[in-house]
C-alpha positions in Angstrom: -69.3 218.7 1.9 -72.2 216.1 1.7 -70.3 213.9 4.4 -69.7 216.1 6.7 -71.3 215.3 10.2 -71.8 218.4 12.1 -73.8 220.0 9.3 -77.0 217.7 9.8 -76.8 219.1 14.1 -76.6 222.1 12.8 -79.7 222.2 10.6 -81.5 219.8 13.2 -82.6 223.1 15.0 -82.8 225.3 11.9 -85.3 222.8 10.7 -87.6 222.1 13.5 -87.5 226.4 14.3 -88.7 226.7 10.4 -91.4 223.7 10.6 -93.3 225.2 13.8 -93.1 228.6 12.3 -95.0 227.8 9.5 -97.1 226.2 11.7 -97.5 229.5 14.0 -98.1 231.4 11.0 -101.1 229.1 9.6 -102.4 229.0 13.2 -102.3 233.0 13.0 -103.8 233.8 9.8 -107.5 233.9 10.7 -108.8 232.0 8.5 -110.0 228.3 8.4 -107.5 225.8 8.9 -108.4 222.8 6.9 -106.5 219.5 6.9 -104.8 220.3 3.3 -103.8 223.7 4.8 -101.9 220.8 7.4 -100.9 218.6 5.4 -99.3 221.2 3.0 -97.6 223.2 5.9 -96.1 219.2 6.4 -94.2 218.5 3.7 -91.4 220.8 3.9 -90.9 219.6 7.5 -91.3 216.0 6.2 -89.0 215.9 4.1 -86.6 217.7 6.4 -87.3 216.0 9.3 -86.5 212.5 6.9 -83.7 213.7 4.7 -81.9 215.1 8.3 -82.5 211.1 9.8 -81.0 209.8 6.2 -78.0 212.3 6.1 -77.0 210.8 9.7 -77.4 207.3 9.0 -75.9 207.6 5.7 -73.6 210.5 5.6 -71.9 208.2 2.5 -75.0 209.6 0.3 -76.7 212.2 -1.0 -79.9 211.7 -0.3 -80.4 212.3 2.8 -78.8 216.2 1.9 -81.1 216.1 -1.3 -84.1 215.5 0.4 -83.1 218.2 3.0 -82.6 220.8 0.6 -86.0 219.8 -1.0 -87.7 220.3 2.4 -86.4 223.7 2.9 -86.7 225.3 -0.4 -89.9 223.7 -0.2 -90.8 225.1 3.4 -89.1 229.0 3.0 -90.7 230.4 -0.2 -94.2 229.7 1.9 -93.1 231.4 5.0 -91.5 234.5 3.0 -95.1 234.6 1.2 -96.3 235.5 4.5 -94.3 237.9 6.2 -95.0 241.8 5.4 -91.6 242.6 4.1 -91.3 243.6 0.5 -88.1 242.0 0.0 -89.2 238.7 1.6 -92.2 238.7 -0.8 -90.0 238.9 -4.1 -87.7 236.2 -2.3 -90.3 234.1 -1.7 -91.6 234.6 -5.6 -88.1 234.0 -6.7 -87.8 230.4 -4.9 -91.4 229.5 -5.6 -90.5 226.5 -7.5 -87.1 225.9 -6.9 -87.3 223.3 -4.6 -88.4 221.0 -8.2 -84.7 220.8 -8.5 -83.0 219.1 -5.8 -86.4 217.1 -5.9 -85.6 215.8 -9.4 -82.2 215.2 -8.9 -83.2 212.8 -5.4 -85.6 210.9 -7.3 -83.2 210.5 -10.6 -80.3 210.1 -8.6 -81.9 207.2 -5.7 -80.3 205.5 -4.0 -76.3 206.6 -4.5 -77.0 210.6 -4.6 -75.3 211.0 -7.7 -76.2 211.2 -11.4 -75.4 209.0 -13.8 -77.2 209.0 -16.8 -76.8 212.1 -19.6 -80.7 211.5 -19.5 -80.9 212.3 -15.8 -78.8 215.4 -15.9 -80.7 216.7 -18.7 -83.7 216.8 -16.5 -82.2 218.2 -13.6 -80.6 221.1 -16.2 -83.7 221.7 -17.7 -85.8 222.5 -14.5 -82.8 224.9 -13.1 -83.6 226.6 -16.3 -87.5 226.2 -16.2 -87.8 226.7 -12.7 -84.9 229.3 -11.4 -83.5 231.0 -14.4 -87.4 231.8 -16.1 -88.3 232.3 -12.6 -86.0 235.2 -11.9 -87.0 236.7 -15.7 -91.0 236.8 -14.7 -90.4 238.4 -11.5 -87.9 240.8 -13.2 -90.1 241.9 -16.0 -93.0 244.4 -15.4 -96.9 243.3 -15.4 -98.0 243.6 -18.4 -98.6 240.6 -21.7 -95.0 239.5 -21.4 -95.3 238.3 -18.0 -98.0 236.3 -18.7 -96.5 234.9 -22.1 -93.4 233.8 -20.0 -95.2 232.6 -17.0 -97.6 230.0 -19.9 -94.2 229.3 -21.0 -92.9 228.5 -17.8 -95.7 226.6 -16.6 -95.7 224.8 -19.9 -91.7 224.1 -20.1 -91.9 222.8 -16.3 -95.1 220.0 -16.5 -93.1 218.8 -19.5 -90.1 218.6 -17.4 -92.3 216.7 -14.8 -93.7 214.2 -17.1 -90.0 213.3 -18.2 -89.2 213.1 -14.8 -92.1 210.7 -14.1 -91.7 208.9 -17.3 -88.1 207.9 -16.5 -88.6 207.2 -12.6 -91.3 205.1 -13.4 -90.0 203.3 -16.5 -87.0 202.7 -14.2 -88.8 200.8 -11.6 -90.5 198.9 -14.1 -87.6 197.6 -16.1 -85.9 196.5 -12.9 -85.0 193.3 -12.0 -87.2 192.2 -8.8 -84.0 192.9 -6.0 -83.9 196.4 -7.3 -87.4 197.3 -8.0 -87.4 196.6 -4.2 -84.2 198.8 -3.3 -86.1 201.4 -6.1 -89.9 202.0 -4.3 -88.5 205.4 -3.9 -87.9 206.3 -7.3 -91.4 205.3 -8.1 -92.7 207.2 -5.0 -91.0 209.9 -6.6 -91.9 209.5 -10.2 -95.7 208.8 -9.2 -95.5 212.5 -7.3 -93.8 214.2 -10.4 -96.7 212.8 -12.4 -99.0 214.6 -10.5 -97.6 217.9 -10.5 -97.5 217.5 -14.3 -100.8 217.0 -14.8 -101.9 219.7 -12.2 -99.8 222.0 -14.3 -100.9 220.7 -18.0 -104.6 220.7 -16.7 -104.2 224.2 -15.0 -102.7 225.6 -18.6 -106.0 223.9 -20.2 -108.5 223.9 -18.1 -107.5 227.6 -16.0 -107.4 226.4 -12.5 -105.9 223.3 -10.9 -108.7 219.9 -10.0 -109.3 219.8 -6.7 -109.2 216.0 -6.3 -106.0 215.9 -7.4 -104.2 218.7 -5.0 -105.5 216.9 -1.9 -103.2 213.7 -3.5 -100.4 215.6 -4.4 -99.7 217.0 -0.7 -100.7 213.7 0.4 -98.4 211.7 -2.2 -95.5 214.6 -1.2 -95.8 213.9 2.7 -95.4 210.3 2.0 -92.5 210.1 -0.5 -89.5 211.5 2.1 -90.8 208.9 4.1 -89.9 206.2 1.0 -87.3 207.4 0.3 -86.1 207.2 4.5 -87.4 203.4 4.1 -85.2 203.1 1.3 -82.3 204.7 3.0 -82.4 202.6 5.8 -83.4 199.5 4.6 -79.9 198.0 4.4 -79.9 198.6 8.0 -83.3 196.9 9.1 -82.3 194.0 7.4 -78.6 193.7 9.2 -81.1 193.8 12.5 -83.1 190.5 10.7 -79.7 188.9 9.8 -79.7 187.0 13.4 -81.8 184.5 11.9 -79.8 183.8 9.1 -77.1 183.3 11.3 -79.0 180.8 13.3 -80.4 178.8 9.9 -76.4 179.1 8.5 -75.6 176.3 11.2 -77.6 174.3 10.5 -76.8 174.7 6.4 -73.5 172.5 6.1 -74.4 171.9 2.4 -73.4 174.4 0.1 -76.7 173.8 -2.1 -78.5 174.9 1.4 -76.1 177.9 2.3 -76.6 178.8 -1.2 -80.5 179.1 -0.9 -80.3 180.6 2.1 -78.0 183.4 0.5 -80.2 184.1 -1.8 -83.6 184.2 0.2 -82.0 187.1 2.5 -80.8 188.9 -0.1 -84.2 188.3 -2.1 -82.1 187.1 -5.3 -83.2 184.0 -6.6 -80.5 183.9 -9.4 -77.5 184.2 -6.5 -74.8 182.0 -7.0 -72.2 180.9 -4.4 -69.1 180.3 -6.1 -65.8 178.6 -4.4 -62.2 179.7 -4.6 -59.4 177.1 -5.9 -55.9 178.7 -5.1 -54.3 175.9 -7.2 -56.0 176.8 -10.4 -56.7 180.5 -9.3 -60.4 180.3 -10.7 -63.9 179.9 -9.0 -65.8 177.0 -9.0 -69.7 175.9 -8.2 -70.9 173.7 -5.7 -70.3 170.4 -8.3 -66.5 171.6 -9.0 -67.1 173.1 -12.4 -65.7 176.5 -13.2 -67.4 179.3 -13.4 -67.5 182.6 -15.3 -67.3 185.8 -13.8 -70.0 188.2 -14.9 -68.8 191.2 -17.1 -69.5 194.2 -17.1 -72.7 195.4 -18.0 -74.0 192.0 -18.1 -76.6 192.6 -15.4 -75.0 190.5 -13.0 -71.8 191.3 -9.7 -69.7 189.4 -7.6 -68.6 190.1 -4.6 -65.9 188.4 -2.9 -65.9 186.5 0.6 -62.2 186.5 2.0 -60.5 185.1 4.8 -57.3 186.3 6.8 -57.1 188.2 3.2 -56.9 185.6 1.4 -60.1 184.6 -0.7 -62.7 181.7 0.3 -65.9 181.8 -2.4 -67.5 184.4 -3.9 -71.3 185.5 -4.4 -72.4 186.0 -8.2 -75.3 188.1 -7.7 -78.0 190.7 -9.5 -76.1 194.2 -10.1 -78.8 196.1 -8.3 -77.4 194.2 -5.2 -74.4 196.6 -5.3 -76.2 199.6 -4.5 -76.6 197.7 -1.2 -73.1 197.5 0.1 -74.0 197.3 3.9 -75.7 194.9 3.4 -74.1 192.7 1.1 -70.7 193.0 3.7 -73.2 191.5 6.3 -74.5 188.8 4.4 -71.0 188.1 3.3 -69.7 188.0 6.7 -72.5 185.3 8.1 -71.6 183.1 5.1 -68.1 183.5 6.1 -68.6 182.0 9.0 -70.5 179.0 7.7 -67.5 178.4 5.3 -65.0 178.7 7.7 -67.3 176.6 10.3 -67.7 174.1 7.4 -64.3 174.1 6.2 -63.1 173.4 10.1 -65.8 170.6 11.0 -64.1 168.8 7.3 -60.4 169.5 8.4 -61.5 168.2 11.7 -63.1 164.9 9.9 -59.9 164.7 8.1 -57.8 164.8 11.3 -59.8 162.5 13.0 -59.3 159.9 9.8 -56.1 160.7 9.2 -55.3 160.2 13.5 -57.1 156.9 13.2 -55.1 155.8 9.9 -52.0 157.6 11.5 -52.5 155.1 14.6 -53.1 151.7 12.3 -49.6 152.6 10.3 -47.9 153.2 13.6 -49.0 149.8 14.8 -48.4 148.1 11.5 -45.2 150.1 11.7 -44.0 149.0 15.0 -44.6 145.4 13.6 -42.6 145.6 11.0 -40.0 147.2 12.8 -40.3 144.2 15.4 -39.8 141.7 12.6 -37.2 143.7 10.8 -35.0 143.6 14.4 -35.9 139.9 14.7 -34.6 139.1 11.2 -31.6 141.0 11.6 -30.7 139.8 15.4 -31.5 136.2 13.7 -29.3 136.9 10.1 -26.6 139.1 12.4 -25.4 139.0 15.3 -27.5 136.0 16.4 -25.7 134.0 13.7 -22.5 135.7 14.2 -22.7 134.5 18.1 -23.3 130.7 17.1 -20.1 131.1 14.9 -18.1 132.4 17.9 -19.7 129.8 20.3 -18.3 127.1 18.0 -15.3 128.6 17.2 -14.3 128.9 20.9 -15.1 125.0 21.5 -13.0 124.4 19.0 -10.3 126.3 20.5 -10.9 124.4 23.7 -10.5 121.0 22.2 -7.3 122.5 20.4 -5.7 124.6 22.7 -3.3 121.7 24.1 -2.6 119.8 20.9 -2.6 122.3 18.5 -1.7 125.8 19.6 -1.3 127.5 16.4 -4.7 126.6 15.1 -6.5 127.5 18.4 -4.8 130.8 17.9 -6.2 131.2 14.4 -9.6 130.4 16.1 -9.0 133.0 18.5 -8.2 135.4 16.1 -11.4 134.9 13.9 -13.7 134.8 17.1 -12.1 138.3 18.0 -13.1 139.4 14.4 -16.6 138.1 15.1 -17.2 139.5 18.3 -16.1 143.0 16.5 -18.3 143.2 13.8 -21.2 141.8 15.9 -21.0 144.8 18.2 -20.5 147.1 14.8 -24.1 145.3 13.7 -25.6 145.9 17.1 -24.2 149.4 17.3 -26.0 150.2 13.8 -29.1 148.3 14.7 -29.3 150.8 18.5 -29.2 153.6 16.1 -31.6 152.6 14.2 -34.0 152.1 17.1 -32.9 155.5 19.0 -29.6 157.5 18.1 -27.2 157.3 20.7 -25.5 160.4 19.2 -28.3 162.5 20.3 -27.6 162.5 23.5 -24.5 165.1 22.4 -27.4 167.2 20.6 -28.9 167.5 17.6 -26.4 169.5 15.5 -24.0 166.8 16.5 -26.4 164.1 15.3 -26.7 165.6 12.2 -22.9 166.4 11.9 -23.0 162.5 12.1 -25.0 161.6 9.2 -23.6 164.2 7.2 -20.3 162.8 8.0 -21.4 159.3 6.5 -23.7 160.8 3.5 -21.9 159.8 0.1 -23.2 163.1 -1.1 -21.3 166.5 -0.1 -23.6 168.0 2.9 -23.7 171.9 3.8 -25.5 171.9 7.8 -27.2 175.3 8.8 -28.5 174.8 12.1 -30.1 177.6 14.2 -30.5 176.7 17.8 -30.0 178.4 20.6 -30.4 175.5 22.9 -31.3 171.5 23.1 -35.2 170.7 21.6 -37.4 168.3 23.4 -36.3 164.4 23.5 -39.3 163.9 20.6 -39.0 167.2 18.4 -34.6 166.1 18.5 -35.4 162.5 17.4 -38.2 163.3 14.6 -35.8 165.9 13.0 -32.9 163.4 13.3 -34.9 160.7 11.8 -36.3 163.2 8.8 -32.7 164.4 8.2 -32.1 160.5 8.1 -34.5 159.9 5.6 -33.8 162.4 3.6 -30.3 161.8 3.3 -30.8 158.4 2.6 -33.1 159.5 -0.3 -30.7 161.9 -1.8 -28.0 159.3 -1.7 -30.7 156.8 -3.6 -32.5 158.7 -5.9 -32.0 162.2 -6.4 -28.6 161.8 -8.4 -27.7 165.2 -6.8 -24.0 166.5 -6.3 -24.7 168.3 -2.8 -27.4 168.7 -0.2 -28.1 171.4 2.4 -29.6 170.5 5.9 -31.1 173.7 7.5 -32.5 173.5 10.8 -34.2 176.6 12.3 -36.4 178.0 14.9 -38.8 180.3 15.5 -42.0 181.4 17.8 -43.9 178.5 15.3 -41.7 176.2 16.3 -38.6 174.1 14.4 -38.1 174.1 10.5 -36.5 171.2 9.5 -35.3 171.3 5.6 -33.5 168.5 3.4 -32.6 170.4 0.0 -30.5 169.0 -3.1 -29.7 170.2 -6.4 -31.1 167.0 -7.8 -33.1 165.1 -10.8 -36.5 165.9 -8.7 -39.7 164.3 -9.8 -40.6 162.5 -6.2 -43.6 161.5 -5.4 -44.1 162.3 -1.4 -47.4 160.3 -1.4 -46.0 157.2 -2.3 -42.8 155.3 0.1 -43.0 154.0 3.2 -40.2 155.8 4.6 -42.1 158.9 4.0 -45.3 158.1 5.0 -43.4 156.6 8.6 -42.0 160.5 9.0 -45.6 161.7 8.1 -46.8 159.7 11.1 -43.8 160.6 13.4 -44.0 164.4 12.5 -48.0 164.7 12.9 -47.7 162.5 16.0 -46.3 165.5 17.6 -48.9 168.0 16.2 -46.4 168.8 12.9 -46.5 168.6 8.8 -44.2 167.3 6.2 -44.3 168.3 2.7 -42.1 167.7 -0.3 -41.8 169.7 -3.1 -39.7 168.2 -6.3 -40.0 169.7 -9.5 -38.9 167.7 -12.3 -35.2 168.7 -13.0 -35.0 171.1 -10.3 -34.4 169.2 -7.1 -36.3 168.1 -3.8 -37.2 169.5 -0.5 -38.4 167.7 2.2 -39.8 170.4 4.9 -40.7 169.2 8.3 -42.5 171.6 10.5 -42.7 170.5 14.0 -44.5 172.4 17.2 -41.9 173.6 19.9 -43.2 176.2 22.4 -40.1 178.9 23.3 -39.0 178.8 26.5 -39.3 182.6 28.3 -36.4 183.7 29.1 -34.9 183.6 32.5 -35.6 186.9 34.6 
């Protein structure tokens, strides 16, 4: 019922009709108006007027409804006081004082609406029984000694009431930490009022008639508290407004120790914390890497989470009263979500530019190498397999006439030369680019599996031919892979699964082997590394110890749209 929208537009017009009556009615009663006549005839409406403006901009809460209800059981018993209508007059006399009630339960109950405390709904018991059920006994019972025994009693039971309800608003504010005495100015609006009325009453039961001083700041004091409690309601939201500066100071906060401070200055908690995620060790950590505890609870401290894409990025360890303040706690945590993820991409951008340049110097060094390695094996090959041939056939010259047979021999070794030579240059070509890709990659890999000395299971998913580069870095990470299994892994099979999708190609090496590699170390890896991120891609390897090895390529491929 309290959330319900329509209900304040209803009462919007109910409330405003009920204010200027009272006003009419003062204006029509002949006799002088005086500025606490005013002020009195205010604070129903003010507290209408502010609890309607709360109930709308917080329909989450019941304060705004609380201080409503206070405003018109607070406003009606005045205007039924005044009409000539018997029945309005006892009416009026029955809901003299009610309005105490929703009054003590807004001030004990600031700023989520409900109460908590055993304490608090003591109070709020005790002055439906002081202030309704005693209330409907006096004006049941006859003139006479008994009404004025219960109404002493009354009076008596109700200032008591009042000074618990100040003693606890106030004692409240005073024990808070300083973020929630802020959030809690309300509550001591509130408890400073009830302390009034108390001693009104108490000095009224003394003294026989109520110090004059001290009503002019009670109606005072009472038209000013709806209006704390309205600042209090929407204070959350004025600081949203002021969270475009923070915004602006967040970019220019890369340090954490800067964001941090920043944090807690908008937030007006000194003692705030900002805590990072690790997912590898599932804990949090602080700005120098050293884990953190979590408050518990009832420790006076929260944390609330800052996630990303759902996942979570760092957290802020702040003071508990912080959590009455969820608006703007979400707020805050969304601006320093987007100086972590602006952090976090200016340092992955950092590390791509570093890892581009390295990337660039091992392709270099690696082209070299694979320069020198061609050079050494044209020289120790087929270079030295051609000066064999070139001296066997000018032997075979000088011999063919005198001695046939051995020029035949000659013949027969040069052919034998000339063979292997173009078996060496065939295997070097492949080595520099595959000329089996040119049938496709699924042939190319039914090639190497064909010559892998362990047992290879192919799963390829393609539709259609890849790209020249995204064919040749696959082939070459099958490659490698293989070759690796066949080394090290001591495994009895391997699967090769090639796939695609929207993301692009999933290449995958698996074997059922001894594990345990170390895919930051190796050459050959580190080559692929190169070769895959040259084309925008990622390798990984995962290899347990005793429970095999993936290598996982993943490499960019846009899909083609399909013809029309």
């Amino acid at each position: 019922m309290w959330q319900k929208r329509w209900l304040p537009a209803v009462l919007w017009p109910v409330g405003i009709a009920a204010v200027a009556w009272g006003f009419v009615l003062l204006l029509r009663g002949g006799g002088e108006i005086t500025p606490l006549a005013v002020l009195g005839r205010s604070v129903g409406g003010s507290f209408i007027v502010c609890g309607l403006i709360a109930w709308q901009r917080r329909p989450e809460t019941r304060t705004g409804a609380l201080m409503t209800l206070t405003g018109f059981l607070f406003l009606v018993p005045a205007l039924l006081a005044e009409v000539d209508w018997q029945m309005g007059f006892t009416l009026g006399e029955l809901l003299a004082n009610v309005w105490v009630i929703p009054f003590a339960a807004l001030v004990l109950s600031f700023p989520s609406g409900r109460l908590t405390a055993r304490a608090d709904r003591l109070i709020v018991w005790g002055f439906v029984f002081g202030a309704g059920v005693l209330q409907v006994v006096w004006v049941a019972l006859p003139p006479g000694g008994a009404e004025d025994v219960l109404d002493t009693a009354q009076r008596a039971i109700n200032g008591t009431l009042g000074m618990a309800l100040a003693f606890v608003g106030i004692q409240r504010w005073l024990r808070a930490p300083p973020p929630l005495r802020r959030l809690l100015l309300p509550t001591l609006a509130g408890g400073v009022a009830a302390l009034i009325l108390a001693l009104q009453v108490y000095n009224e039961l003394l003294a026989g008639e109520f110090i004059r001083s001290s009503q002019e700041v009670t109606v005072v004091v009472l038209v000013t508290v709806p209006l704390a409690f309205l600042f209090g309601i929407l204070r959350a939201q004025l600081a949203r407004a002021g969270m475009a500066d923070l915004v602006v100071a967040l970019q220019q906060a890369p340090e954490a120790a800067d964001l941090q401070a920043l944090l807690a200055k908008s937030l007006g908690d000194p003692s705030l914390e900002l805590v990072f995620w690790l997912p590898g060790f599932e804990t949090y950590v602080d700005a120098a890497g050293m884990p953190v505890v979590l408050p518990g609870e009832g420790a006076g401290r929260a944390m609330t989470p800052i996630d990303h894409a759902g996942e979570h990025v760092a957290a802020l360890v702040h003071d508990a009263a912080l959590s009455n303040e969820p608006a703007l706690l979400d707020v805050v945590c969304a601006a320093a979500n987007f100086a972590l993820e602006r952090t976090r991409l200016q340092a992955e951008l950092e590390s791509r530019v570093e890892e581009l340049a390295g990337s660039r110097q091992r392709l270099v060094e690696a082209g070299d190498a694979a320069r020198r390695q061609i050079e050494r094996d044209l020289h120790d090959g087929a270079q030295q397999r051609l000066v064999s041939l070139a001296i066997a056939l000018r032997m075979t010259e000088d011999r063919i006439h005198d001695d046939p047979d051995t020029a035949a021999s000659l013949v027969a070794a040069a052919r034998k030369e000339v063979t292997e030579s173009l078996a060496e240059l065939r295997e070097l070509a492949r080595g520099i680019h595959p000329h089996v890709l040119e049938h496709g990659l699924e042939v190319a890999l039914q090639s190497l599996a064909g010559r892998s000395p362990t047992p290879v299971r192919l799963d390829i998913g393609l539709d259609e031919r890849l790209p020249g580069a995204v064919e040749l870095a696959a082939y070459f990470v099958v490659s490698e892979g293989l070759a690796n299994v066949g080394k090290y892994a001591q495994a009895s099979c391997a699967k090769i699964r090639v796939t695609r999708s929207d993301a692009g190609v999933l290449v995958e090496v698996a074997d059922d082997g001894v594990g345990g590699a170390d895919g930051a170390h190796g050459s050959g890896l580190r080559g692929l590394a190169d070769r895959v991120e040259a084309l925008g891609g990622s390798l990984g390897v995962a290899s347990p110890a005793g429970a095999g090895t993936v290598l996982t390529a993943r490499l960019p491929c846009a899909v083609r749209p399909a013809a029309r």
